[in-house]
Every structure is written in C-alpha cells, then in structure tokens.
N, CA, C and O of each residue as an XYZ file, in Angstrom:
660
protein
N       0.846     -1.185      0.000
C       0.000      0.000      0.000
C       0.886      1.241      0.000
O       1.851      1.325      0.760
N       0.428      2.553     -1.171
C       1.345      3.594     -0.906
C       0.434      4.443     -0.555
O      -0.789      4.324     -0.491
N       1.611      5.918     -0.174
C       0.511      7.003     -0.258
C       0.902      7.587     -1.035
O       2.056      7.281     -1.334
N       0.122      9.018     -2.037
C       0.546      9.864     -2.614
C       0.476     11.121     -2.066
O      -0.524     11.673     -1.607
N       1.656     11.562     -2.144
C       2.319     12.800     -1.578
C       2.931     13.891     -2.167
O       3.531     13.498     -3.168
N       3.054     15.086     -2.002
C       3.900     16.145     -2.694
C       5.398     15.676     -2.890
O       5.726     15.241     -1.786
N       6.328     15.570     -3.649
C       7.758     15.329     -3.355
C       8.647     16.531     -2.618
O       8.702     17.752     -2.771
N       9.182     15.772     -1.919
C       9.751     17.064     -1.447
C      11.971     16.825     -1.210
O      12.196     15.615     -1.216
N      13.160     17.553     -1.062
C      14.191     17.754     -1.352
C      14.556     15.593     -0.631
O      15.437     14.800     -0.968
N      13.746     15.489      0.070
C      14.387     14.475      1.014
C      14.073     13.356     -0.235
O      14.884     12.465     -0.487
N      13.193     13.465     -0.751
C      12.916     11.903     -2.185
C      14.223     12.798     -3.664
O      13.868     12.792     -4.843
N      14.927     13.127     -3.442
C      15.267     13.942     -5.210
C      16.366     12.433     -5.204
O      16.274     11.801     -6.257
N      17.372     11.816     -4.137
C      18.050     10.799     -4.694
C      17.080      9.398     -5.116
O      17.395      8.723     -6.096
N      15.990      9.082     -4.345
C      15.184      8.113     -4.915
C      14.585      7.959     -5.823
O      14.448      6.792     -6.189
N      13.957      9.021     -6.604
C      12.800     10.032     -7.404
C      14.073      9.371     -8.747
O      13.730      8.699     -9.720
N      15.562      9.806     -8.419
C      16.451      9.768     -9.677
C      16.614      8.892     -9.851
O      16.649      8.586    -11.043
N      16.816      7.925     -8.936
C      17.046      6.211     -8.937
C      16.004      5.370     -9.681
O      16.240      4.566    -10.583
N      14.526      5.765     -9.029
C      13.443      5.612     -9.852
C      13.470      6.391    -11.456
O      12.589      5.904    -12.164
N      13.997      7.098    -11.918
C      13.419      7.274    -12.721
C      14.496      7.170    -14.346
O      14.182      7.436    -15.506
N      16.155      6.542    -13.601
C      16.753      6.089    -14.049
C      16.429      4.745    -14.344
O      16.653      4.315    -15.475
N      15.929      4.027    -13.469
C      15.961      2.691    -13.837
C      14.930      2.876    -14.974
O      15.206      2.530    -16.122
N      13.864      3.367    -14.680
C      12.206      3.468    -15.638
C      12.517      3.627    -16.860
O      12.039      2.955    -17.774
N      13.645      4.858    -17.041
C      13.689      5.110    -18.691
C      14.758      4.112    -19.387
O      14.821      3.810    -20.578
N      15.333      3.813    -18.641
C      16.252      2.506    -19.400
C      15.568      1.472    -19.426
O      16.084      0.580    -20.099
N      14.319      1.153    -18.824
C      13.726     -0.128    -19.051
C      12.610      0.226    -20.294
O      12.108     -0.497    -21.156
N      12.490      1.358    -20.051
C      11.132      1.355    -21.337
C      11.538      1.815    -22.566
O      10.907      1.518    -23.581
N      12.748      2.667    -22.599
C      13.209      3.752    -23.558
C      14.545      2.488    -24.271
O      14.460      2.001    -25.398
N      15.526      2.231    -23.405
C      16.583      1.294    -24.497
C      15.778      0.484    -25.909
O      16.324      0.439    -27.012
N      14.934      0.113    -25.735
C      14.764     -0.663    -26.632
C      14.238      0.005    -28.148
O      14.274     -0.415    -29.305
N      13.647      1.488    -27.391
C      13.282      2.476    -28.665
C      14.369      2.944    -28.769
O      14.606      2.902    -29.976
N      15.189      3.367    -28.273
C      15.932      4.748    -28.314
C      17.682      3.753    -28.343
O      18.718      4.333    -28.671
N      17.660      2.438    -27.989
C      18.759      2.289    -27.547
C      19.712      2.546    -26.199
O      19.891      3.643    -25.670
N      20.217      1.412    -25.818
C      20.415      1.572    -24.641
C      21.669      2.778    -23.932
O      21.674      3.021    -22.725
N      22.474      3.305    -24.720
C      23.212      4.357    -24.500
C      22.501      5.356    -24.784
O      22.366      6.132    -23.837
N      21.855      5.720    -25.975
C      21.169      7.229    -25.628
C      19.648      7.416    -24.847
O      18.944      8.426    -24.863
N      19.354      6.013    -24.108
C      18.331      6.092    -22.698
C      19.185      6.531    -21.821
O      18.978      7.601    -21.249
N      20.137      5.879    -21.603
C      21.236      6.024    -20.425
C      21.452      7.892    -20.347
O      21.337      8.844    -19.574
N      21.702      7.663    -21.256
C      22.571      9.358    -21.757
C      21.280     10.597    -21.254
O      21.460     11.304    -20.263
N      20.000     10.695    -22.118
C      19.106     10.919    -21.703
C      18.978     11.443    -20.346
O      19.016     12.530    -19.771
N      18.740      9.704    -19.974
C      18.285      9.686    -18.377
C      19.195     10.540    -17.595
O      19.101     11.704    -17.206
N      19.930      9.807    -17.498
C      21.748     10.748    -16.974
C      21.870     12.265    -16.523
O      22.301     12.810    -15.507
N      21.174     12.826    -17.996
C      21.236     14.328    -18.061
C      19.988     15.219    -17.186
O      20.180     16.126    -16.376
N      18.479     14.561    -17.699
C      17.292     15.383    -16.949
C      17.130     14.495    -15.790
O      16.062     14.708    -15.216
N      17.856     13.550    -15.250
C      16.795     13.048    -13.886
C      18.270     12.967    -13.112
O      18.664     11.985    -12.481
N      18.777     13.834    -13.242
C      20.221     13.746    -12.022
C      19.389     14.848    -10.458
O      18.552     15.699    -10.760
N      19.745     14.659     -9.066
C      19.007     14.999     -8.306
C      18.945     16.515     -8.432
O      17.892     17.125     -8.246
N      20.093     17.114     -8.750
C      20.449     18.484     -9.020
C      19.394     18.835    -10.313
O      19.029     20.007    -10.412
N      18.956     17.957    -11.190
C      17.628     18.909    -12.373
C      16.213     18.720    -11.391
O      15.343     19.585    -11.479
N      16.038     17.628    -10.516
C      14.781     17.241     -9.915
C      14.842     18.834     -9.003
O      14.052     19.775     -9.069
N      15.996     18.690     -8.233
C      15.785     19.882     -7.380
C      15.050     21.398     -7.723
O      14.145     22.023     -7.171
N      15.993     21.684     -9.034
C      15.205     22.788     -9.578
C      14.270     22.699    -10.202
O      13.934     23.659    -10.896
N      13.351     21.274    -10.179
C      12.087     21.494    -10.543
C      11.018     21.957     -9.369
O      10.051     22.718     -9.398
N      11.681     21.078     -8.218
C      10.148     21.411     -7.232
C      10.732     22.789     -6.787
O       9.993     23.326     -5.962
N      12.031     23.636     -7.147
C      11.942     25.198     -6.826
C      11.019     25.519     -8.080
O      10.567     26.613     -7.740
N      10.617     25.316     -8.975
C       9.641     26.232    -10.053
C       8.629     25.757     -9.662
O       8.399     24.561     -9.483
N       7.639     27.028     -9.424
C       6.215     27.083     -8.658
C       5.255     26.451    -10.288
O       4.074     26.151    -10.116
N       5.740     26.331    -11.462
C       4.958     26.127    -12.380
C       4.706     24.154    -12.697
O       3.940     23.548    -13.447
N       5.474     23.814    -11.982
C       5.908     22.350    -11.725
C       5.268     21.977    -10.585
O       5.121     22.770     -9.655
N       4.702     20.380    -10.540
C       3.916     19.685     -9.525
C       4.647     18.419     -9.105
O       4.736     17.592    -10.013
N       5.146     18.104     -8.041
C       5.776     16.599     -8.255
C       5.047     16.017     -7.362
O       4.424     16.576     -6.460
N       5.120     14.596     -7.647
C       4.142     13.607     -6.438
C       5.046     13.105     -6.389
O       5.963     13.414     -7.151
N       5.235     11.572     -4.963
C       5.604     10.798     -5.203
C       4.688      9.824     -4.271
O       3.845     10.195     -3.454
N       5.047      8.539     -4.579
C       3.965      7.118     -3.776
C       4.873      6.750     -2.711
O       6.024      6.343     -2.869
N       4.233      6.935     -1.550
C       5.338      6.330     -0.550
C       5.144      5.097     -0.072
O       4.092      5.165      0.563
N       5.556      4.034     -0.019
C       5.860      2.771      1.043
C       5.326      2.977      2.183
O       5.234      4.171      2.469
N       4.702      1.811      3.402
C       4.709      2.029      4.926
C       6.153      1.937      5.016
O       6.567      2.476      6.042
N       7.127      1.394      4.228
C       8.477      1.189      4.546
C       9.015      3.144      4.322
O      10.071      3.621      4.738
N       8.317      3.624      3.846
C       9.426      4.982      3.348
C       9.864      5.001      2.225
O      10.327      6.019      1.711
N       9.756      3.341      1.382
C      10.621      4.002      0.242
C       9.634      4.235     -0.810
O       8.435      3.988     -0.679
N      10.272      4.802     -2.035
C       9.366      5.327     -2.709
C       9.061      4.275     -4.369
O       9.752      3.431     -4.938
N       8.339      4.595     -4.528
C       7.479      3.417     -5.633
C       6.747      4.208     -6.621
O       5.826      3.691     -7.255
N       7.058      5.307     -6.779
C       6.229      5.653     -8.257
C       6.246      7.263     -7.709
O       6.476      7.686     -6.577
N       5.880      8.062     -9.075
C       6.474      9.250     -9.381
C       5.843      9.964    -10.336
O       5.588      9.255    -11.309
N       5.405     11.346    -10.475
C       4.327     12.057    -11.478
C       4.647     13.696    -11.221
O       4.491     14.374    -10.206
N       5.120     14.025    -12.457
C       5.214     15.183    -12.261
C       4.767     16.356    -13.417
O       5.314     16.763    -14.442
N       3.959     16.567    -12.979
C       3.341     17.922    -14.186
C       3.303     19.416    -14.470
O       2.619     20.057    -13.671
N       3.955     20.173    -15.538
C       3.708     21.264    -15.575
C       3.008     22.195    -16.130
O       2.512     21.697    -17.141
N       2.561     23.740    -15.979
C       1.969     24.318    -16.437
C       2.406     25.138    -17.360
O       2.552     26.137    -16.657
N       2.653     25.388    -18.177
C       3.356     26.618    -19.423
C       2.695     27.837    -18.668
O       2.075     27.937    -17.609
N       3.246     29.089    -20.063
C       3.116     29.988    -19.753
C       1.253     30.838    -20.102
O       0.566     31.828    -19.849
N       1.264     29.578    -20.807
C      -0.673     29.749    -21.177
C      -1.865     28.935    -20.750
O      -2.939     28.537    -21.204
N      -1.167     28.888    -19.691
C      -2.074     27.884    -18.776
C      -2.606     26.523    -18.568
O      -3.466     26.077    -17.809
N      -1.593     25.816    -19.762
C      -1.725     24.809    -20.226
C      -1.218     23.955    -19.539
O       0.005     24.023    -19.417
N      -1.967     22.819    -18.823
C      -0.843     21.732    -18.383
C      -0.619     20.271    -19.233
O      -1.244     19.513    -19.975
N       0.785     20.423    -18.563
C       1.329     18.996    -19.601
C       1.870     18.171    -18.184
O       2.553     18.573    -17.242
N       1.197     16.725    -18.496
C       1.456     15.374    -17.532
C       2.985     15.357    -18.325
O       3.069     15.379    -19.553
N       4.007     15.320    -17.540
C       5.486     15.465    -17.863
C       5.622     14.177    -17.897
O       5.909     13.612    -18.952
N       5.370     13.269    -16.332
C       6.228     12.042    -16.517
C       4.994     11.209    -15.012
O       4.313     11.657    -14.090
N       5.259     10.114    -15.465
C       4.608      9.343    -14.202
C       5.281      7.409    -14.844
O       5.157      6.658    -15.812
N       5.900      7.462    -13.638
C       6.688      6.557    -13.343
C       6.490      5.772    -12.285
O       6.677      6.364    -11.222
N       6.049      4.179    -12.150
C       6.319      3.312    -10.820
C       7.244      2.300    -11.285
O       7.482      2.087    -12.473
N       7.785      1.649    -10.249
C       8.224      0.534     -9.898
C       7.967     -0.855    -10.352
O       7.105     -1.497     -9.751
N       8.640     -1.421    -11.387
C       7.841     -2.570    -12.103
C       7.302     -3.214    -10.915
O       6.240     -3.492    -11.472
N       7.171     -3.608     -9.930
C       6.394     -4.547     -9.206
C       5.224     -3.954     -8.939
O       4.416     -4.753     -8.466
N       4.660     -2.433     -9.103
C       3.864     -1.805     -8.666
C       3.029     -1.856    -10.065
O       2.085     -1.086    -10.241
N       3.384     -2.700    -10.943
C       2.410     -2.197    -12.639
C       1.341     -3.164    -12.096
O       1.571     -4.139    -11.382
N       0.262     -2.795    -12.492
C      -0.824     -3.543    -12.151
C      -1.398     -3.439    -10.974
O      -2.333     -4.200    -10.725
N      -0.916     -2.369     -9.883
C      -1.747     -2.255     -8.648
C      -2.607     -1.003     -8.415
O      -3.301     -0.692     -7.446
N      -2.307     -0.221     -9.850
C      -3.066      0.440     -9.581
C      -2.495      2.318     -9.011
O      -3.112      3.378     -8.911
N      -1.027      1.903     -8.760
C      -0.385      3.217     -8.366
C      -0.627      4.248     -9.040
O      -1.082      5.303     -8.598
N      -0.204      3.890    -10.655
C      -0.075      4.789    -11.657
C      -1.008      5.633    -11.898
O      -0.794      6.687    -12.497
N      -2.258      5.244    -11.421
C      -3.719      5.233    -11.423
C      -4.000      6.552    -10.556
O      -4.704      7.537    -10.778
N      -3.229      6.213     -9.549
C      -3.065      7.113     -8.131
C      -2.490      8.518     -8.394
O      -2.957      9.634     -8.164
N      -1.385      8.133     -8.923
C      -0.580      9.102     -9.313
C      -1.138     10.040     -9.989
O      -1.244     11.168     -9.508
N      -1.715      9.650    -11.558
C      -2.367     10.399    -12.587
C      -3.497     11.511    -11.758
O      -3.601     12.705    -12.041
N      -4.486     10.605    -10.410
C      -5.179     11.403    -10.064
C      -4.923     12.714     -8.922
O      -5.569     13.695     -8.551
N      -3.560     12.088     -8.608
C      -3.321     13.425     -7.873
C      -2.544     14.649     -8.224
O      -2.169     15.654     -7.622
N      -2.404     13.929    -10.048
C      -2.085     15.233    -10.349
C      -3.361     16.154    -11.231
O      -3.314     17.306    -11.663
N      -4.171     15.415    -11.272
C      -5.664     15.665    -12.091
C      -6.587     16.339    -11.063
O      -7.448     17.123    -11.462
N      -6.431     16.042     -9.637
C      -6.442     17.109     -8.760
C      -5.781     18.390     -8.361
O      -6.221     19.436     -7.883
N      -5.000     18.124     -8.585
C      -3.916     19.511     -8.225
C      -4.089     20.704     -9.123
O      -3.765     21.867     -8.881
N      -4.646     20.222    -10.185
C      -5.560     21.008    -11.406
C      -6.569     20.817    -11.627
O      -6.794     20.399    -12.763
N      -7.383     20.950    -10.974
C      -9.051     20.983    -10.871
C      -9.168     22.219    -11.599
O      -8.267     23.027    -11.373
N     -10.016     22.547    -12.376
C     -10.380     23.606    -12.950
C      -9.989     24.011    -14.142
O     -10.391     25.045    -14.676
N      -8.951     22.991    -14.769
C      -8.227     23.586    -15.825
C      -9.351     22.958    -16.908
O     -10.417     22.490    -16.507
N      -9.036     23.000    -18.113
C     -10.090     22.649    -19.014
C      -9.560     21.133    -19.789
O     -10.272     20.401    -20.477
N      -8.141     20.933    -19.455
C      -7.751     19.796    -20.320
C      -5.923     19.586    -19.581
O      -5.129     20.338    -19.014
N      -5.929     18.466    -19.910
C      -4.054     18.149    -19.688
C      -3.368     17.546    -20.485
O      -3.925     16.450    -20.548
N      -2.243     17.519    -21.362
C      -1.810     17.323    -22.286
C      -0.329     16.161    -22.088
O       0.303     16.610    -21.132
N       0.101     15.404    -22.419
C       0.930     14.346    -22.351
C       1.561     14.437    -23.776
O       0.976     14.900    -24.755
N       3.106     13.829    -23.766
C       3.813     13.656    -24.958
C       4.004     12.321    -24.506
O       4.057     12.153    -23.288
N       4.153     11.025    -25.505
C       4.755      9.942    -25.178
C       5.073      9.233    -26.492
O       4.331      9.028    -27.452
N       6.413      8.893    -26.294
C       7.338      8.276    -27.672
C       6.682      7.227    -27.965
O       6.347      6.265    -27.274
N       6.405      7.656    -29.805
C       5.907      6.130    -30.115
C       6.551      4.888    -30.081
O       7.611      4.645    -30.659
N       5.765      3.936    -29.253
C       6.645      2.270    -29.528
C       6.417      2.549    -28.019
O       5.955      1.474    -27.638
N       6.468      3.291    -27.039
C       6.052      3.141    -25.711
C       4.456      2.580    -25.393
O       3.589      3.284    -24.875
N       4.249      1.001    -25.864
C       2.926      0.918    -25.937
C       2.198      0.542    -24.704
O       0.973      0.452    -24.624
N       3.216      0.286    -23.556
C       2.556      0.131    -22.057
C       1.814      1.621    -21.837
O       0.747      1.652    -21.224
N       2.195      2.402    -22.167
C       2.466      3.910    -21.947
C       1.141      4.421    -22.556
O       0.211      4.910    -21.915
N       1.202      4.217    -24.008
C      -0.299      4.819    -24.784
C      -1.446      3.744    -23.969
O      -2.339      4.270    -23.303
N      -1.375      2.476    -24.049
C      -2.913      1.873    -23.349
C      -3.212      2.203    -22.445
O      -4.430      2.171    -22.267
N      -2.367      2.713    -21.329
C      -2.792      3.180    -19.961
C      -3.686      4.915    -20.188
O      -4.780      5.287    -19.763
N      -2.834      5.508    -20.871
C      -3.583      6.804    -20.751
C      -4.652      6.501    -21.843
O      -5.696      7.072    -21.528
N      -4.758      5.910    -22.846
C      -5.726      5.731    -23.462
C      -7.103      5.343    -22.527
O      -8.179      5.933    -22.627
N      -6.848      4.337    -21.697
C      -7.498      3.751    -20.647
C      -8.415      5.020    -19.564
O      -9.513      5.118    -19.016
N      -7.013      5.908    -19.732
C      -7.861      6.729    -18.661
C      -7.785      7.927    -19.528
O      -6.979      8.842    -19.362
N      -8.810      7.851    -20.603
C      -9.446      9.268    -21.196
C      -9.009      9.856    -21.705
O      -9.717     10.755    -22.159
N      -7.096      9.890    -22.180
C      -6.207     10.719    -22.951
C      -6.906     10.112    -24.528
O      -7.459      9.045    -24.797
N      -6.658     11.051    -25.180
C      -6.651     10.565    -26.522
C      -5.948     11.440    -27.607
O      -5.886     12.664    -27.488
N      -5.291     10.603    -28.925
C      -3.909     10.925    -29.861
C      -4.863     12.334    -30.263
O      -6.050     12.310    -30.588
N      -4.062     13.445    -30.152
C      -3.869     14.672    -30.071
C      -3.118     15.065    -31.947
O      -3.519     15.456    -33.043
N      -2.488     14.847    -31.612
C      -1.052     15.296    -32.909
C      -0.275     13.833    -32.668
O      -0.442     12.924    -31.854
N       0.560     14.029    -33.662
C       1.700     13.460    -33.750
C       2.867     14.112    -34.487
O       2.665     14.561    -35.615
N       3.934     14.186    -33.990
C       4.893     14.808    -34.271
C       6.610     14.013    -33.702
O       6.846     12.965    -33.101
N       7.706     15.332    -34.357
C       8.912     14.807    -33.811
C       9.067     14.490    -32.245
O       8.304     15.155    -31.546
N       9.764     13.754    -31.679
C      10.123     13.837    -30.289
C      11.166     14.788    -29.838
O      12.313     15.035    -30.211
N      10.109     15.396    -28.586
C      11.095     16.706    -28.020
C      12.217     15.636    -26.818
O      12.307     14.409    -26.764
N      12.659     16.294    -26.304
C      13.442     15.307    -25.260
C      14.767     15.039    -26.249
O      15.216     14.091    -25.605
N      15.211     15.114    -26.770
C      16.543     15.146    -27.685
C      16.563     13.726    -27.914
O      17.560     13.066    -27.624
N      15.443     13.166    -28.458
C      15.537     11.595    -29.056
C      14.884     12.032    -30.504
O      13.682     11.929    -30.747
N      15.704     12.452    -31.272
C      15.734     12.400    -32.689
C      15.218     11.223    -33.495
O      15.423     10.042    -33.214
N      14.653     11.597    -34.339
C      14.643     10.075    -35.259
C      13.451      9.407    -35.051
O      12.921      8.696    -35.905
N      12.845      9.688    -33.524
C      11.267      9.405    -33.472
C      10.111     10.264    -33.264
O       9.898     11.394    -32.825
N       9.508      9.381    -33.704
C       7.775     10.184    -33.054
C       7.431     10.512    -31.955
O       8.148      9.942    -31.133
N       6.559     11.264    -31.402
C       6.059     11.131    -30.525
C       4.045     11.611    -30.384
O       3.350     12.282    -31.147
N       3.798     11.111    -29.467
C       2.309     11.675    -29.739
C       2.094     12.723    -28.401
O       2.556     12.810    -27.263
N       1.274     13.338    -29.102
C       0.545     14.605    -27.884
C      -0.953     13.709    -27.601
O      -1.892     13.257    -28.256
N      -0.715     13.750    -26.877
C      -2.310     12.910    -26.036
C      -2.858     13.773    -25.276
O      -2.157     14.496    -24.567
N      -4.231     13.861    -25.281
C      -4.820     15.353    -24.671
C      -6.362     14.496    -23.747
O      -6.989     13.641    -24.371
N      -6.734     14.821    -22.473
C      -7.736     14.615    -21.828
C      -8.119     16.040    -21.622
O      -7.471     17.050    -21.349
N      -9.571     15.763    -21.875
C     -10.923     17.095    -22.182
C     -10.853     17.141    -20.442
O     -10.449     16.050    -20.037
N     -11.136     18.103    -19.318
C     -11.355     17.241    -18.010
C     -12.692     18.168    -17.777
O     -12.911     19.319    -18.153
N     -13.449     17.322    -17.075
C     -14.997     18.063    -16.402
C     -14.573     19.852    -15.523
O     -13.748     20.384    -14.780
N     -15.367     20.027    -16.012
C     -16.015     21.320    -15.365
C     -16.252     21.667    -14.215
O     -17.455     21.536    -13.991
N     -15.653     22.081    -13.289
C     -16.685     22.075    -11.614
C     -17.739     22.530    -12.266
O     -18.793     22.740    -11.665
C-alpha cells in the first residue's frame, strides 16, 4: 500500500534512482540503450529534480511505502498559457498492475481541478504507456517529432478534455 504525496528535497536521490531505472527499461529498446542512459543521466540527475520542485509552475508527487521508500512518481507542468502537460509518471515494475499509476495520474488531475484539459507527450513504440492513458481518457492529439533530444522518433501529444466544476 502507498501514499501519494507532494515530493519534497528528502525523495530527489530516490525520485532519480526511480526514474533512471524506468527510462532505461522502457526507452533502451526504442531509443537504444546508450542514448536512454545518456538521456536519463542528463534530466533526472538529483540536481535537475531539485530545480524542478523550486519552479512554482511544476507539480511533483511521489507514492510512498509504509516502509518509506518510494514506488512511483508524477510530475506535471503548467506553461506559460495555462496549459498543463502530464510530464512524466513513473512506478516501480512490481507496482504495474496495482493500480499506483492510477493514483498518481489522479493526484495530479487534482492539483488542477479547474483547468479545461491536460496534455501528455509519449514516444511512439512506448505501448505500455499509450494503453494506460488511453485507458484513462487521454486521446492521440497530434503526432509529431520527439522533443526530449531523441531524434529520429515520433512522438504523440495525447490530450484529456477534463470536467467542469
């Protein structure tokens, strides 16, 4: 059982650990396993996590353990037009199927109550990735190059409409 929580400076070495392992397990096989590595390496070192939860335009969660440790990860931002984009949401392969991810998505779908929609990028060939948000109400938006400095592929914009208070 986890909880979901704000992240805060004390998760940035776990958060990286998690989210190193995640993109080398899902990304090597698209992207190859040195430029996942490389990638990963560069945006999820604790020093880029840090200066995310200092930008007030950025949301991070994380799932905590009764043990403390941490098991999954979601972090979303808002642009400068009010737009939010689901950045990243990440668990723990033993946690696929319980439902975390689930957790995650909604506490960041809370944290933006009111907005009119939330927007996701995810590399094509990530197909664990599209059925889940497909699952929960995203749907293919655009398709275009991949931002994230992985050249050479696609990626899709996936967009959820969200209710109205």
């Amino acid at each position: 059982m986890s909880h979901i929580r704000p992240m805060t400076k004390n998760d940035l070495a776990a958060v990286s650990r998690l989210l190193g392992g995640s993109w080398r397990r899902t990304y090597s096989p698209i992207l190859g396993e040195e430029n996942a590595a490389r990638l990963s390496d560069e945006r999820h070192s604790p020093e880029k996590l840090a200066a995310e939860l200092e930008d007030d335009n950025k949301m991070s969660f994380v799932a905590e353990r009764t043990d403390g440790s941490i098991a999954g990860y979601a972090m979303a931002a808002m642009d400068e037009h009010g737009d939010v984009m689901l950045d990243r949401v990440h668990v723990e392969p033993q946690e696929f199927g319980s439902g975390l991810a689930v957790d995650l998505l909604h506490a960041v779908l809370a944290a933006h109550a009111g907005i009119p929609s939330i927007a996701l990028e995810v590399i094509e060939g990530n197909d664990r990735a599209i059925a889940f948000y497909r699952k929960h109400g995203f749907e293919v938006a655009e398709r275009r190059p991949a931002a994230h400095g992985v050249g050479g592929h696609a990626s899709l914009i996936m967009r959820r409409i969200l209710p109205m208070a």
